[in-house]
N, C-alpha and C positions, 0 to 999 in steps of 0.2 A: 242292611245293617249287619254289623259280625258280632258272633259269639263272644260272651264276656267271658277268657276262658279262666280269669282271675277272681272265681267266686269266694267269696268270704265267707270264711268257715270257722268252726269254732278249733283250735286247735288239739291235736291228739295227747289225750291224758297221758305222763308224764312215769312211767313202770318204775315203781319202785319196790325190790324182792322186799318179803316177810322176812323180818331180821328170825334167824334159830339160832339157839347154844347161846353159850354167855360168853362177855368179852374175857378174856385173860391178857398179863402185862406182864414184864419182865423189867429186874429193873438190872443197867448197866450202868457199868462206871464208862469213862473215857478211857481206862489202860485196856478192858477188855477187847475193845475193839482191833478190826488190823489197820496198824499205822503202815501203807502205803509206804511212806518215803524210806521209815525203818526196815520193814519187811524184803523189798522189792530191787532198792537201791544195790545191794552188793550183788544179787542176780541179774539185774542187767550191766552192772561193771565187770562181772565174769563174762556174760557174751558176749561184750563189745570185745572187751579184752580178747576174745578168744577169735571173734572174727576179723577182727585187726592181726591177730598174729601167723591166722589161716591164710591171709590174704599177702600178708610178707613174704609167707613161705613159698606163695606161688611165684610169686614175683622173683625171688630169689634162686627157683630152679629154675624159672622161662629163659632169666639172665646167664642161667647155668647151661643150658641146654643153648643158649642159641653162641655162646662160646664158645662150647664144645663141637658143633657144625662147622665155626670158624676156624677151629684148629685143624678139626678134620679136612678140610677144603687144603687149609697150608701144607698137610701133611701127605693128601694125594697128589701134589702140584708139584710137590719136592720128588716124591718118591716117580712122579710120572717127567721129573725134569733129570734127574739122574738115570733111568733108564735108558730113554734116548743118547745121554751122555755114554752110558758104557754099552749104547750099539753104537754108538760112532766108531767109541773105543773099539770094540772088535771087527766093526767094516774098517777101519784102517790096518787094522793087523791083518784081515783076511788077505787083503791087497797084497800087503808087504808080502 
């Protein structure tokens, strides 16, 4: 036969601390408090605002910058398509 390991027991007395000091209260109206939606609202409409305009900004020099690459590229392509042009120019005058 097995151990009954589920013996029934009287349950453990329940601690409740010795109340000290005496209570105090405070009394509030409803404006004292902090209203959230007044409080908070124009502070997170500043960092949205502010992250949204941060984030423009990047966008509009990556757009800036990857331009400016492309112009660079036209502009060694040119300057690297006229110099061959004036070595022709001058291997045909050496000839002459």
């Amino acid at each position: 036969m097995e151990p009954d390991y589920f013996i029934d027991r009287e349950p453990y007395a329940e601690f409740i601390p010795r109340i000290e000091g005496i209570d105090k209260a405070i009394n509030l109206s409803s404006t004292d408090l902090f209203d959230f939606n007044l409080e908070a609202s124009p502070i997170l409409q500043v960092l949205c605002g502010r992250a949204l305009e941060q984030g423009l900004i990047e966008v509009k020099e990556e757009h800036e910058f990857d331009s400016f690459k492309k112009h660079n590229r036209k502009f060694k392509q040119l300057r690297e398509s006229e110099l061959l042009e004036t070595q022709r120019l001058e291997a045909i005058a050496l000839r002459k």
